[in-house]
Structures are given as structure tokens and as C-alpha cells.
N, C-alpha and C positions, 0 to 999 in steps of 0.2 A: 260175526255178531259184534256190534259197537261195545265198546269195553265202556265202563262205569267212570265217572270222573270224581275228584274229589269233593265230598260235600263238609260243612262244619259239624255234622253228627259223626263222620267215619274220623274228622280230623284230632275228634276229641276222644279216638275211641284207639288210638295209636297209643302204640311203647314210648316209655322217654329213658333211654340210658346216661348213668351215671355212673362212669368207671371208679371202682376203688383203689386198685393197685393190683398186683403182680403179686402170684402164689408162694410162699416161701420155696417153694420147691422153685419156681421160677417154670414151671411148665403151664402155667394158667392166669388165665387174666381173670378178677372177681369183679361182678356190676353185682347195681340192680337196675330193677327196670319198674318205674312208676306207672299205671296205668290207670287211665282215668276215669273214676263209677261219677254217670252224671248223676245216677240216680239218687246216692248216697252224698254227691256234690266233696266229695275227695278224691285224693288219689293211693291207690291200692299198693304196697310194696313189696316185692319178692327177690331174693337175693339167688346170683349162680357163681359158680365158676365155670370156665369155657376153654378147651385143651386150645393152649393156642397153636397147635400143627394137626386141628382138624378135632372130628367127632362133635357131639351134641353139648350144648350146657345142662349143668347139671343143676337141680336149684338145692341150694344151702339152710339151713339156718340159725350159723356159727361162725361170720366170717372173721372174728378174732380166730376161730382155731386153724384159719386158713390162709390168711393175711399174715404179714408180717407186720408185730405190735410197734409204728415208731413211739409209741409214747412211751414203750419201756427202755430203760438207758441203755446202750451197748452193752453195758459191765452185767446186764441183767437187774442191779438193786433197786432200782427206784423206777416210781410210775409218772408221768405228768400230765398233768388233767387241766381244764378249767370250768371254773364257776362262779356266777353271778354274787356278788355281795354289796351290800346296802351301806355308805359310804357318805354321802348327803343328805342331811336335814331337808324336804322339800315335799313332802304331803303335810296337809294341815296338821293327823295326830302326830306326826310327829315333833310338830312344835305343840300340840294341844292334847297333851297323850289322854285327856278323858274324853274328848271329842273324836270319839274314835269311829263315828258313823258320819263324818264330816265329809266332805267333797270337794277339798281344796288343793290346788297347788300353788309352793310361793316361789316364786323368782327372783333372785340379784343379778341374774346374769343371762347371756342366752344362751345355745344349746340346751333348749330347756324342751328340743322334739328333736327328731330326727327321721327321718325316711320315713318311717310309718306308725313311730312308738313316743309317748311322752318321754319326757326323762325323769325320772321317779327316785332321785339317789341311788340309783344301782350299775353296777362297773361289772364288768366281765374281768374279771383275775386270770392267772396261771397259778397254779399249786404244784406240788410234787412230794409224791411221799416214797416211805419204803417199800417194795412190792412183796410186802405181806401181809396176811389176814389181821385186820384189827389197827395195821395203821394209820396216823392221825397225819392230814394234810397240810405243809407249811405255805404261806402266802408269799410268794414272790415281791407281791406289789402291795401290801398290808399300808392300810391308810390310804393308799393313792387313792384321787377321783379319775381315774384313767380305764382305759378298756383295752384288755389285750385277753383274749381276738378282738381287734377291729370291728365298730358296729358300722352298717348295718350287717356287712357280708363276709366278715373274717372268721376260718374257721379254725381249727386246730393246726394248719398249718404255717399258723401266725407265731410260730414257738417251737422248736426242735434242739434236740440234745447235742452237746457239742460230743466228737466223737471219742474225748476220752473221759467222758460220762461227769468232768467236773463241774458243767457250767451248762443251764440255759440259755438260749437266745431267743428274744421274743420282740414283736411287731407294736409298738404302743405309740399314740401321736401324745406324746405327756405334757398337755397343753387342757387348759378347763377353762370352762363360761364362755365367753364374748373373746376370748383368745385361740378357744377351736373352733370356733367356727367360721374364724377368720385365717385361718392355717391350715395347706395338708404336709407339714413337717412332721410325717412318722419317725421312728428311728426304727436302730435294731439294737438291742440294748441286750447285756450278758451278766448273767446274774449265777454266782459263783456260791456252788453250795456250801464250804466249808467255810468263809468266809462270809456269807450273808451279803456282800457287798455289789453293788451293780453299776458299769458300767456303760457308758453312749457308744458303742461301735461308730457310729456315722454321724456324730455331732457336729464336724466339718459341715455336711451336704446339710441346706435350707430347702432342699426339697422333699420327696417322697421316696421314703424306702421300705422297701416289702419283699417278702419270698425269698430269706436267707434256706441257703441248702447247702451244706457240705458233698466234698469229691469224697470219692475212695483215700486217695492221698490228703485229706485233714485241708484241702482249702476251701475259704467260704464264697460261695458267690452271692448275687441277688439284685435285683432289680433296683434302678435309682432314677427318678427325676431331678431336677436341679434347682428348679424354681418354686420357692415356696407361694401357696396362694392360686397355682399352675397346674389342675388337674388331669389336664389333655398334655402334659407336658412328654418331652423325647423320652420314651424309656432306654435306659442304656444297661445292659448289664455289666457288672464290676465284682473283680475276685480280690480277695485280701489272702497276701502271702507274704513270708520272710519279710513283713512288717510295710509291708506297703500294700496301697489299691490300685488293679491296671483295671483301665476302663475298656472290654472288648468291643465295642459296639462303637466308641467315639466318634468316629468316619465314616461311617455308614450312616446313609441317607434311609432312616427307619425308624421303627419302632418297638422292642422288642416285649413280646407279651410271659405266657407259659414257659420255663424250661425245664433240662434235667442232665444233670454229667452223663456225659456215657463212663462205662464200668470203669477205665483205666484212668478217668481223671483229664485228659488231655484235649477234650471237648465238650463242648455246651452244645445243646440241640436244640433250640428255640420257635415257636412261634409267633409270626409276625403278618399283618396286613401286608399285603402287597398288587396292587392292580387290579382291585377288585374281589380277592380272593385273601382266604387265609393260609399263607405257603410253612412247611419246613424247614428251618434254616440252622446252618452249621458253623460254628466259631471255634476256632482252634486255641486253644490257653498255651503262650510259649513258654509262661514261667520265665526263667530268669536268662532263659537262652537269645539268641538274636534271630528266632525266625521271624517273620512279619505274620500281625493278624491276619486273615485271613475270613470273611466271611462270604460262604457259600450259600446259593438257594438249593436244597435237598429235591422239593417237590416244585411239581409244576400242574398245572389242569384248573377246570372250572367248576373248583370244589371248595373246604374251608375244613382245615385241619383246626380240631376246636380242643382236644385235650391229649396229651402227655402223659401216658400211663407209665411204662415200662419198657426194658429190654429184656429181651430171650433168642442169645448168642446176637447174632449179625441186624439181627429184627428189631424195630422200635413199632410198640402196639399204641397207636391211637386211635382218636373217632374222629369220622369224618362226616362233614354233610353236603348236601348242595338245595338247592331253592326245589328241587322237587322230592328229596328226602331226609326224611328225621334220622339223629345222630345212629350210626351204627359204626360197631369195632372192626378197624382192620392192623392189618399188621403190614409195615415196609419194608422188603428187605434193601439196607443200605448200601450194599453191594449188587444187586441184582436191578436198582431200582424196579422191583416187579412190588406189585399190591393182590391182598388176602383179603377179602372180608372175611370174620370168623365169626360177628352175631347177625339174624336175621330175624332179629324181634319185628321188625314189619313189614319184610321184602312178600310176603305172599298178598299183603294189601296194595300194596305198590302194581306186584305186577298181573293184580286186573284191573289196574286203574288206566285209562290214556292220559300220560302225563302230557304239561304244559313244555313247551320248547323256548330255551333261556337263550338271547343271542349276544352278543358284544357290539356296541354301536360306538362310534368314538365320535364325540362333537366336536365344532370348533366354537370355542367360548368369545364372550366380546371384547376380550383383549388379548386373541389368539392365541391362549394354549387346546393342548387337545385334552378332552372330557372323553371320559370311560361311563359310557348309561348302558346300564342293564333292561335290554326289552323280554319283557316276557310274554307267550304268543299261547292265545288258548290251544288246548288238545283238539286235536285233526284241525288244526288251523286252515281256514280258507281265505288264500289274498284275495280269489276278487271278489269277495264280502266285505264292506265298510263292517268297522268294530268301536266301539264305544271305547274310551282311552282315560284311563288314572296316571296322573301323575304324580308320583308317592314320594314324598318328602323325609329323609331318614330326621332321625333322634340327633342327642348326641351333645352341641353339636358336632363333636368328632369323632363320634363313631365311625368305625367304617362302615359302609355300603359292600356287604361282600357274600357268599354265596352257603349265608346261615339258613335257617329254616326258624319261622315262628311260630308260634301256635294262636298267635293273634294277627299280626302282621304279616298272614303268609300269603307269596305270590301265587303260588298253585292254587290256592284255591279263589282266589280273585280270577283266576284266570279261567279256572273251573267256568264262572260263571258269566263267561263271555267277554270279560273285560283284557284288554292289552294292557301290561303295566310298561310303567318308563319310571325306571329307577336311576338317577345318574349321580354321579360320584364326583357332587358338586364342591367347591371349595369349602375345607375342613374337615373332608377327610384322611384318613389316615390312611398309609400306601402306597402315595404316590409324591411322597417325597416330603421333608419337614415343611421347608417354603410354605406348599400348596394346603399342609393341613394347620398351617397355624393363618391364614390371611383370614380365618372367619372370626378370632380373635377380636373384639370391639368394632367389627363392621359387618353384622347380623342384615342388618337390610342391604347391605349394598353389593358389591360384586355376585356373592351367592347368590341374588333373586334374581341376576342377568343369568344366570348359569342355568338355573329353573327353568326360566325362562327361554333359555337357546333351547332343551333337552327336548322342551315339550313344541316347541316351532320346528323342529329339525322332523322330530318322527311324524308333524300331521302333514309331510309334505308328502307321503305315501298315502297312496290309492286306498290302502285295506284300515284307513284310519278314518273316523268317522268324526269332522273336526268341529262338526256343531254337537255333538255328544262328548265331549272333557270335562274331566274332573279331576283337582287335587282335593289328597288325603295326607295326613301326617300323626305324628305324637312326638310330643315334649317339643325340643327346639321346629323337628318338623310339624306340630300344632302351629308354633310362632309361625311357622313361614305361611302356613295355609290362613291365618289370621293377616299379615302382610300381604300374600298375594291377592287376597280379597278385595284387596283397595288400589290393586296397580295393575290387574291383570288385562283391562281393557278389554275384557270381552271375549276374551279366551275361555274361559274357563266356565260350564253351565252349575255348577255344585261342589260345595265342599264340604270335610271332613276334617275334624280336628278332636283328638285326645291329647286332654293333659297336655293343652299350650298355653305358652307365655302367651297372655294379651297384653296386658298392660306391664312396662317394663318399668315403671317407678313401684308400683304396689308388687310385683315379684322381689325388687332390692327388699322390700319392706317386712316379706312374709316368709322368702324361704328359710331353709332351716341353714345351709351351706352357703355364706355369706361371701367364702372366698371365689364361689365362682360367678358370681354376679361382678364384683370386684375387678377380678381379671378380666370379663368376657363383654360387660357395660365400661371400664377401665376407671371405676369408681364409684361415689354414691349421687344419687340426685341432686343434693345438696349443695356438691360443689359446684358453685356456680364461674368458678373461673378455667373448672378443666374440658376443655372445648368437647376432649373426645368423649365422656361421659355425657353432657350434656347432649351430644347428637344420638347416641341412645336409647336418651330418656324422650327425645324430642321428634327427630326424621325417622329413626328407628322403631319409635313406638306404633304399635299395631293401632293401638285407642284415635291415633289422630289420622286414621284413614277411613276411620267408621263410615262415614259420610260416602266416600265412594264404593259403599256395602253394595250390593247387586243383587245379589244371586241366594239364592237359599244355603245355611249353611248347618251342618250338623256338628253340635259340641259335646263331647264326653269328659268324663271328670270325675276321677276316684277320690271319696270322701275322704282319706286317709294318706290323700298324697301332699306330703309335706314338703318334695321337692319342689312343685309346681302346685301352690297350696289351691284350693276350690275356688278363692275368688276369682284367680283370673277364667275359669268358665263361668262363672256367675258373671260376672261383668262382661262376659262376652255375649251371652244367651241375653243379658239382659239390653244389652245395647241391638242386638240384632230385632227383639219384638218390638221395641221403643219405635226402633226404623219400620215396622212393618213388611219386615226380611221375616221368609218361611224359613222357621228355623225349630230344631229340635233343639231338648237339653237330656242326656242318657245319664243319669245320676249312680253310680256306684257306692254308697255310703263307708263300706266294709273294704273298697279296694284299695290299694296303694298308687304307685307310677303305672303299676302294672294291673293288668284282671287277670287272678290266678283262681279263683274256685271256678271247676266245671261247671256250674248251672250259671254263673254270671256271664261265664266268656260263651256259652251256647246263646246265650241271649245278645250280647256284644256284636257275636256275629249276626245273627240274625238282623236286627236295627238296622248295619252298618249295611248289609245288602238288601235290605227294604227300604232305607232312606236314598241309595242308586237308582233302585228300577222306578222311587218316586219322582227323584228330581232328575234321570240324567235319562 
């Protein structure tokens, strides 16, 4: 009997694991597992611990009494928390305190939004008090207009105790107005309780630093960019010891993401993109000795190591995914190299599904290097069937292209529904060497849309490709690109898709909220009219001066709340496409961000996005 394939009601209807850590007893790893009621348009939360050498999860709900508390100091006395406080004069009553049903906000500066929230004079602090009943909280950061955690997406692990309990360290970019937003200069800054006094750890580095973690042995590591204004910049990690910083990653052609000490201090375990995939990877700390660094790849396969829980003895417990399944926990042992799955929040929907078959395709691009495109081939694929074919344009733009799972963006279920995808791992991404992912750096139209371009000429030279049925899709830079290749594709392409794309890249300098990466990635403002590379840009680059050779039907989405890629540029694009008398939709999300995260919006998201295929392609 033909097994079931994935549809978007079953896809919404899956676990989403989110590891917490490792059981103080160290014999258990605790999640939870969000699960998504369309009906109620939320997601549901339940909390387990899972024996990591086997047996059933158990579901919790106390995982402070399970967990091990980092926010309380080693020494046991003090607790560290954080919380929002009001810091800026900038609603009306507050400059008009009896107009207090007024509707206004005033500005002198920008960063006056960000990712999806106004800015309303409120800062995210660190505190810390005694860990007893009835203790009164002290402000780390008292007065600052600064955010520590990090907005949009920093969490408590933007701050951690030093190990002899006298000092916090915490993640702040202490920069305000029209100077952060033109900065990603975080620091790591240490603020000394008996003393009240705080210092810059990394005021050297003009670039980005995040994810300080102490070893067993009291040294500190943590994540660093170099270039300020340089969001996609090398991550390297660097440990501070006996008064100096060695940089482990230096020489390596990478980029390092997640990590964590192993127990005895004398290695980093990191993850990193690498070839498509997200691998394991191992760096040795010599310390003051004369071994040489050393960095090894751990793992190998066509999967994506996406988080770093814990050790339990020889074992490092992550999640893993690949393009036909949502994250679940396993454990590797580092000497056996053998792998465990230990949760199985969705393996019984998986396995009466027929999944989609993910292949490795290597192109050769138009100035000879070799291209990594990911094909993906519907379930019980048949070659000698002609197949309709999307050509999916990643985000980014330096994300990697590597073998995650979406729940918007997913290949299985595209492929569910007859479609071939060609995902290729065109220039600016990360993985395949610094070179290759910074050349998309201030030349957005140019080598990338030949790269596109090969990915998708290269797979219609096969029989089972149906080369007058093509279509690209995209979001955020891959919006921009589905918006460019609109205008240059000659006839390749019968239908497109676009969420949350740049169209016009003068009025993106104009509207978004993160100024430095227009900056870096346009290589200045429109204005300047004597800097040639900005100006090509604003000019060859821009999508708006290809309208004219518009073709083909195109489908625009666009979250009302996305202040990365703010609403006009889908406005100006929906609206330039009916002007031309191009079949075109506009799919409005008012309530969404970058992203569509309520269940009843993204059931509909889906739905459009494969009603607008079977109309136009």
C-alpha cells in the first residue's frame, strides 16, 4: 500500500524540540517540545527529561529542580536575572504626563524599531541579587540606554558568572541612536560586585563579540568577528588566559558557530557550515605549551548538527536534522564515532510518510569554480516523468544552504507536491571557504545571478525536468534575487515567488532598521555619489530598473511587522507588477515579522504559495 506523503496540515501538526541542558545528575538530557494547535493558532509547551543510555521521556514540570540553575553563582549566594526598564523619554506622556491617552512617539535619533518592536525607551538589564527570600535586585547597567541580552534574539546566555562567583560577564553593543544602528560592536564587559565597577574584556576587537563560556580550568572562550558594521563576518573563536588572547580558529578557512569545553578544559567542540551541511568540529587549546592548533571535522554525513547540549562521559548529546526531518536528540560517541537517537517526538509520522530523496549535484559556475546544488526529488520519484522544477533562492545573504528543516521553507514538502527543488550553494555562502562567502559582499546582482543561473540550466538538461514548467522562489535577499531574476531570466523561468524581498534598494537604505548592513553589503548610502560601488547598487543592482522586462506572473508576500525588509519594498513591488499588467498577487501578513510564525497564518501561507504554482506553473 502507497505510504502518505507530507502535506502542510501534518507539517504543522509535528514536535519542534528545544534542548535545555543536561540533568544535574548528568544522566539526562531535558527539552521541550512545542507543538502546534492550529485551532487555538499557538503552540502548546511540555517539558521531559530523556535517560540519555536509553528508556522513555518522562514529562516534567520543574525543570529548575532538574536542571542545573546557571544563574546561581558557584559559591551558591546570588541569583542573576534580567529585566526590562524604561530608560528613554520617547512616548508622548512621557514628555506630556497628562496626555496620557495620546499616541505618540518622538524621535532624535534612530533605532527607533527593530526586527519587529518599536522602541519605547526600554532596555533589557542584567541584575543580580542575594539568593534569598525577600531579596532586592541591583542593576548592573543602571542608567544605561543599552540591552543586555541583546535584542532581538539574546537570551540569558548573553551573561554568565565568573567562576569565582566575583564578577559578571555580559554581551552589550553600548552604543545608542543613529550609532547602533550603524554598529555590530558588542563587547563582553565584567562587572565586579564588590567593587560596582565594570570593565570592556574586548574593547581591542571593532567587531562582534558574543557567547563568552568559561572551561573547568577558569579560562574564558567566545566568539569574535573582527570587522565592525560586518554582520556575516569570519567567526573565530578566542580564549583569554595568563593575560593574553589566542585565537583558535585563525587559519582555518571557516566559520565557527555554537560551542562548548569538553569537561577537562583542553578542547572546544564547535559547530560550523561546512559543504552544505552543518558538521562537528574539534580545536585543541595548547595553552602556554608549544603544541600546534589543531582543528579537526568530528562528523561527517548529509545532515546538520544545529545545537550543543551536553556531555555524558565520552558522549556529546545534540540535535540533528536533515531536509526530510524535524530536529530530534542524539548522542555521539567521540570515540566510537557511532550515533544514538534518544527522542522520537516524530519518527512514527516520518515513518509512514514516503519521503523526498535529497541528491548532491556539483556545478560548474561561469568563472569555473565547482557549485554544491542541493536537488531534491519527489517521493517514489519517477525519471521517465517530465517534473515541474523550483528554483529556491536561500535568505541571508550568507546563510548557509545546508540540510535544515523549515516549517515554511521546507523542501519535502515542495516536493510532496510534485515539485523537483534546486537549491544551490551559490556565492555567499558560508562553508565553502571565506573567499567564496564574502564575494556576494556589494555585488548582489552580479556573479550570484550567473550562479542561479548555471544551477538551474544545468538540472533542465535532464529528461525527468520539465523545462517549460520553472519556477523561482525565495525570501529576504533570496526575495531580492526572485525580484532580479524577473528582469534577466530570458524566458527561463514560467512563475515567481517572493517573500520579504528587497525591491528597491535605495528605499531599503532608507527604511530598514539595521543600517550597518545596507552599509556593508550596498558598500554605502545612495547619496554618495562619488562611490562607484554604492552607486552600482543603487543603480545595475537594483531590482526597480528591471521592472520593464517584468514577464511572467509573479507572487509577493510581506509581513507587516518586518522592519528588516520593511512592507514597502512589497508594496512597490505588487504595485509595479499591476501598473504593468503582470498577473500578480500581494499575500499581506499584518501581525508577521521576517518570518510567519502563528499556525493559522503559516497554514494559509502554505496554502497560496501552492495555489499560486498549480495556477501559474
Amino acid at each position: 500500500m502507497a505510504q502518505d506523503v507530507m502535506t502542510p496540515e501534518l507539517l504543522w501538526k509535528l514536535g519542534r524540540i528545544t534542548p535545555l541542558g543536561i540533568s544535574k545528575d548528568e544522566k539526562n538530557v531535558v527539552y521541550k517540545v512545542e507543538t502546534p494547535s492550529v485551532t487555538e493558532n499557538k503552540l502548546d509547551t511540555t517539558f521531559y527529561t530523556l535517560p540519555i543510555h536509553g528508556e522513555n521521556p518522562t514529562e516534567i514540570k520543574d525543570t529548575a529542580a532538574v536542571l542545573k540553575d546557571k544563574n546561581i553563582s558557584p559559591d551558591g549566594k546570588y541569583i542573576v536575572y534580567n529585566e526590562e526598564v524604561k530608560i528613554d523619554k520617547v512616548l508622548g506622556k512621557d514628555f506630556y504626563p497628562t496626555l496620557e491617552k495620546s499616541e505618540v512617539q518622538i524621535y532624535n535619533e534612530l533605532n527607533y524599531r527593530h526586527w519587529d518592536t518599536w522602541n519605547e525607551g526600554k532596555f533589557n538589564h542584567v541584575f543580580y541579587k542575594e539568593n534569598k527570600e525577600g531579596a532586592v535586585g541591583i542593576d548592573i547597567l543602571k542608567g544605561e540606554n543599552f540591552d543586555s541580552p541583546q535584542k532581538p534574539f539574546g537570551e540569558d546566555e548573553d551573561y554568565i558568572w565568573s567562576p569565582d562567583s566575583k564578577s559578571i560577564l555580559y554581551v552589550c553593543k553600548k552604543k545608542a541612536g543613529t550609532a547602533y544602528a550603524i554598529s555590530t560592536n558588542t563587547n563582553i564587559f565584567e562587572y565586579n560586585l564588590e567593587t560596582g565597577k565594570t570593565i570592556n574584556r574586548t574593547e581591542d576587537n571593532l567587531g562582534c563579540d558574543t557567547a563568552p563560556q568559561f572551561s573547568s580550568t577558569g579560562n574564558l572562550a567566545w566568539l569574535q568577528m573582527k570587522r565592525d558594521g560586518y554582520e556575516a563576518d569570519k567567526n573565530d573563536l578566542i580564549v583569554s588566559f595568563e593575560g593574553m588572547n589566542m585565537n583558535l580558529t585563525a587559519n582555518w578557512d571557516g566559520t565557527a558557530n555554537h560551542f562548548i569545553w569538553s569537561n577537562d578544559g583542553k578542547k572546544i567542540y564547535f559547530i560550523a557550515p561546512i559543504d552544505g551541511t552543518k558538521q562537528l568540529f574539534e580545536v585543541n587549546f595548547p595553552g602556554l605549551t608549544k603544541i600546534a592548533i589543531n582543528v579537526q571535522q568530528i562528523t561527517n554525513g548529509d545532515f546538520d548538527i544545529n545545537d550543543l547540549i551536553g556531555f555524558s562521559g565520552d558522549e556529546i548529546i545534540i540535535t540533528r536534522t536533515d531536509m526530510n526531518h524535524a530536529a530530534e536528540i542524539f548522542s555521539f560517541d567521540l570515540n566510537k564515532n557511532s550515533w544514538k537517537q534518544l527522542s522520537n517526538v516524530n519518527t512514527a509520522i516520518y515513518n509512514s510518510l514516503a519521503l523526498s530523496k535529497t541528491e548532491r549535484r556539483y556545478v560548474t559556475t561561469t568563472d569555473g569554480k565547482k557549485m554544491l546544488v542541493w536537488v531534491i526529488l519527489p517521493p517514489n520519484f519517477d525519471a521517465s516523468k517530465k517534473h515541474p522544477t523550483l528554483l529556491f533562492c536561500q535568505g541571508g545573504p550568507q546563510a548557509p544552504l545546508t540540510q535544515g528543516y523549515s516549517f515554511r521553507w521546507n523542501f519535502q514538502l515542495m516536493a510532496a507536491n510534485g515539485y523537483i527543488v534546486i537549491a544551490p550553494n551559490r556565492r555567499g555562502m558560508q562553508g565553502l571557504g571565506v573567499e567564496w562567502n564574502e564575494q556576494i559582499s556589494k555585488d548582489w546582482g552580479g556573479q550570484v545571478m550567473d550562479d542561479y543561473l548555471s544551477a538551474i540550466d544545468d538540472i533542465t538538461k535532464e529528461e525527468y525536468v520539465d523545462a517549460a514548467r520553472l519556477g523561482c522562489v525565495g525570501a529576504s535577499y533570496g526575495g531580492y534575487s526572485v525580484f532580479y531574476l524577473a528582469g534577466i531570466h530570458n524566458n527561463r523561468f514560467k512563475t515567481f515567488i517572493a517573500h520579504d524581498g528587497v525591491f528597491n534598494t535605495q528605499s531599503m537604505f532608507g527604511t530598514t532598521e539595521e543600517v550597518f548592513f545596507c552599509n556593508w553589503d550596498f558598500g554605502g548610502a545612495y547619496w554618495e555619489k562619488d562611490n562607484a560601488v554604492a552607486q552600482k547598487a543603487y543603480t545595475t543592482f537594483n531590482p526597480i530598473n528591471m521592472v520593464e522586462k517584468w514577464n511572467k506572473p509573479i507572487l509577493i508576500i510581506q509581513g507587516g511587522k518586518d522592519f528588516r525588509v520593511p512592507i514597502g519594498q512589497g508594496q512597490e513591488a505588487f504595485q509595479a507588477a499591476q501598473l504593468r499588467g503582470i498577473k500578480s498577487r500581494f499575500l499581506y501578513f499584518p501581525e508577521e515579522n521576517h518570518w510567519v510564525l502563528k499556525p493559522q497564518n503559516a497554514q494559509i501561507w502554505q496554502g497560496e504559495f501552492f495555489k499560486w504554482l498549480k495556477e501559474t506553473l
